[in-house]
N, C-alpha and C positions, 0 to 999 in steps of 0.2 A: 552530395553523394555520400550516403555511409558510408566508413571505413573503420571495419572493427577487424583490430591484428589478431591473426592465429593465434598467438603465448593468450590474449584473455580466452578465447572460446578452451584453451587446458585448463587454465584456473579454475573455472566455473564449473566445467567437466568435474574436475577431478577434486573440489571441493563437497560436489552431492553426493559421489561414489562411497559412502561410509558405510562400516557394516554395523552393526544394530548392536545397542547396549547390550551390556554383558548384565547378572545377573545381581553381580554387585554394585553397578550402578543404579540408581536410579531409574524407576521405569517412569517418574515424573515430569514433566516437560514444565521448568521454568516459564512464566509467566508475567514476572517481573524482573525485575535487576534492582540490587541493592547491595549496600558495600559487603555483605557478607560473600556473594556472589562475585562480586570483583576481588575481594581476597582470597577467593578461593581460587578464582583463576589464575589469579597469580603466582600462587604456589605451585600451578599444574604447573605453569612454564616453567620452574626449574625443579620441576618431577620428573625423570626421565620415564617412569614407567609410566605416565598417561601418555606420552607424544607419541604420534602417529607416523611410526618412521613409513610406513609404505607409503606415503604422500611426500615425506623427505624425501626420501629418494627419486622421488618421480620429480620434483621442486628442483632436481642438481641441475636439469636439464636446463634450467633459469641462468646459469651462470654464465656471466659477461653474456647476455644475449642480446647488449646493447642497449643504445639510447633512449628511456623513455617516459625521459620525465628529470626533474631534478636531482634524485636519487637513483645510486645504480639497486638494483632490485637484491634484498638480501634475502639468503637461501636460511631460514633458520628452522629446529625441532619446532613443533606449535602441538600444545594438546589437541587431542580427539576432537572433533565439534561434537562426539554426538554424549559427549559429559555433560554438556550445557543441557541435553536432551533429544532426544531422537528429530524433534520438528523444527533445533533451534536454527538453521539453517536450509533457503531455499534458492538462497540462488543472491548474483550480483554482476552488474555489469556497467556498460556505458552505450550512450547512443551520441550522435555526431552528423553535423549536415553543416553545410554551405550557406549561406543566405545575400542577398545584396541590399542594401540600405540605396537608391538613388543609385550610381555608378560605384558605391563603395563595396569591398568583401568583406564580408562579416564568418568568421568561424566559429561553430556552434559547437561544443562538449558538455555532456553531461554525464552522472554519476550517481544510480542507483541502486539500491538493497531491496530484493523479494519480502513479500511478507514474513514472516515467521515467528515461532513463540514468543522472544521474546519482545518483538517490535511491534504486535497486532494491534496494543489496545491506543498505538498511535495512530495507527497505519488505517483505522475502521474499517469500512470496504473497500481500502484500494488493493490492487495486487501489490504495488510497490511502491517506492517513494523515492525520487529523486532530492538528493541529499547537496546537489551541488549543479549548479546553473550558468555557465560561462559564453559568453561573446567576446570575440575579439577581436576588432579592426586590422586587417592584413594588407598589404600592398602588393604579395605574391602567393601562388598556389602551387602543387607539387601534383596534378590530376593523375600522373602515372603512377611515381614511387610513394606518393603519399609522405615524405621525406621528411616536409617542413610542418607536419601536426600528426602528434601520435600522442597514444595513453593508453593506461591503461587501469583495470579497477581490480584490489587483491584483498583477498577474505582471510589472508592468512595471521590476520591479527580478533577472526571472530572471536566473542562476539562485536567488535569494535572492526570499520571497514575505512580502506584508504584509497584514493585513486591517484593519479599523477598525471604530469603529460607536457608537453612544450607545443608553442606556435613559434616561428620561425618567420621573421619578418625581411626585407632583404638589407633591412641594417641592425637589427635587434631579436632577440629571443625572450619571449614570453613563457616563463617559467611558473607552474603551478602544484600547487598539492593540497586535496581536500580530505578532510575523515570525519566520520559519524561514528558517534559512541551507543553504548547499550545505556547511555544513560539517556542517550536522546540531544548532545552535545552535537554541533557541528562547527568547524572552523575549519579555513583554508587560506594560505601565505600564497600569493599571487608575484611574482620580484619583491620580493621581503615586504611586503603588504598585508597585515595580519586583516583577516576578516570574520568576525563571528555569522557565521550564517543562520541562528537563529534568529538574528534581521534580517533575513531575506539572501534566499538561498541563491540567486540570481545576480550575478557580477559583468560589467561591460567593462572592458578594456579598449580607450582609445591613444596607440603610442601617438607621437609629434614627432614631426620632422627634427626637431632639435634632440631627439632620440627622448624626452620626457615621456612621462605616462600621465591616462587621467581615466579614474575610476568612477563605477555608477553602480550604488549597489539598490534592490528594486526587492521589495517585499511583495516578492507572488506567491501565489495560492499555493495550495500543496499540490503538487506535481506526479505523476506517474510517467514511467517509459514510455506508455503507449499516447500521452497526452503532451511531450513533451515540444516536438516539430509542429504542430497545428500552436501552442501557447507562443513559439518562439515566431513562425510567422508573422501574428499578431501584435506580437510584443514588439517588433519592429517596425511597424506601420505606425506606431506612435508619436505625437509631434516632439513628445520630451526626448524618447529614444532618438528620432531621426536628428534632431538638433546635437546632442552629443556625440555620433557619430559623425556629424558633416560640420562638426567646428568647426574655424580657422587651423588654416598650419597642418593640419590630419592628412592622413596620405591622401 
């Protein structure tokens, strides 16, 4: 069953709603990233006069609003996205499902970025590219409050994207955090498990009874939102997969 929490569908909202370069900007729309582009950005952040206080203010609504993910969510000024250029941003989210391995549950999370200027000549004709691919072996489920698995995905560091989120096991907590750069970087810490995911954006998580982890990282294709539940299906029918999920000792 998806479950995508109300706070991402604000984010995503409220990160397209920008209103259209001024005349002193740039009417150019970046096409690449390079460190001059990263230096520049980083100057906006401690420019007061590029940040976008009407998205601040709307972003306070964020505070203490809870558990979701290993970090509490911070509220900061963040430049204009549309400095970067009017098309540098299209959108960002996550998609999320269920799955069974044999008698086992399997939770699915993932972590995508829309096309846009400056990610296309990655991206060729996809709409969007999932930046992060997680499974992970559970012993229990939350079908009503959704309680025990939640994330979320936040643009407020464009052009550079992060997601979060926890699985909740009935003896342990699967803590994770992924981000994708404008340079095309991806990495993500799993219980302090660093992962470069430019080997393979796709991570299995299977705890042990003895509260131990054991990890399986899978170099798949390049992935889209809309392709993501039809590859993950698949992806579990596999005899490698099915064996790492129904080890010894595993719940």
């Amino acid at each position: 069953m998806k479950k995508v929490l109300p706070i991402l569908y604000v984010i995503i909202i409220s990160c397209s709603n920008m209103n259209k370069t001024s005349k002193a900007e740039s009417n150019e729309v970046n096409t690449t990233w390079n460190q001059q582009n990263r230096e520049q950005y980083l100057s906006n952040r401690n420019d007061s006069t590029t940040w976008d206080n009407e998205m601040f203010n709307s972003d306070k609504q964020l505070i203490g609003i809870g558990e979701l993910g290993p970090f509490e969510i911070g509220v900061f000024p963040v430049p204009k996205y549309e400095l970067l250029g009017e098309g540098s941003f299209k959108g960002l989210g996550n998609k999320n499902e269920d799955f069974k391995v044999g008698e086992k549950t399997i939770v699915m999370n993932s972590f995508f970025v829309a096309k846009n200027e400056i990610n296309q000549e990655r991206l060729d004709d996809k709409a969007d590219k999932v930046f992060f691919h997680l499974l992970v072996l559970t012993d229990t489920l939350d079908t009503e409050n959704y309680n025990l698995n939640k994330s979320i995905a936040i643009s407020r560091n464009h052009p550079d994207y992060v997601g979060q989120g926890f699985v909740k096991t009935k003896s342990n907590t699967i803590d994770y955090f992924a981000f994708d750069t404008a340079e095309g970087e991806s990495y993500a810490i799993i219980n302090t498990r660093l992962f470069n995911l430019n080997f393979g954006k796709t991570i299995l998580i299977a705890p042990k009874n003895d509260g131990t982890l054991r990890s399986l990282q899978i170099e798949s294709p390049q992935l889209t939102s809309e392709a993501i539940i039809a590859y993950t299906d698949s992806l579990i029918k596999e005899k490698q997969i099915v064996r790492f999920f129904e080890t010894k000792n595993t719940f």
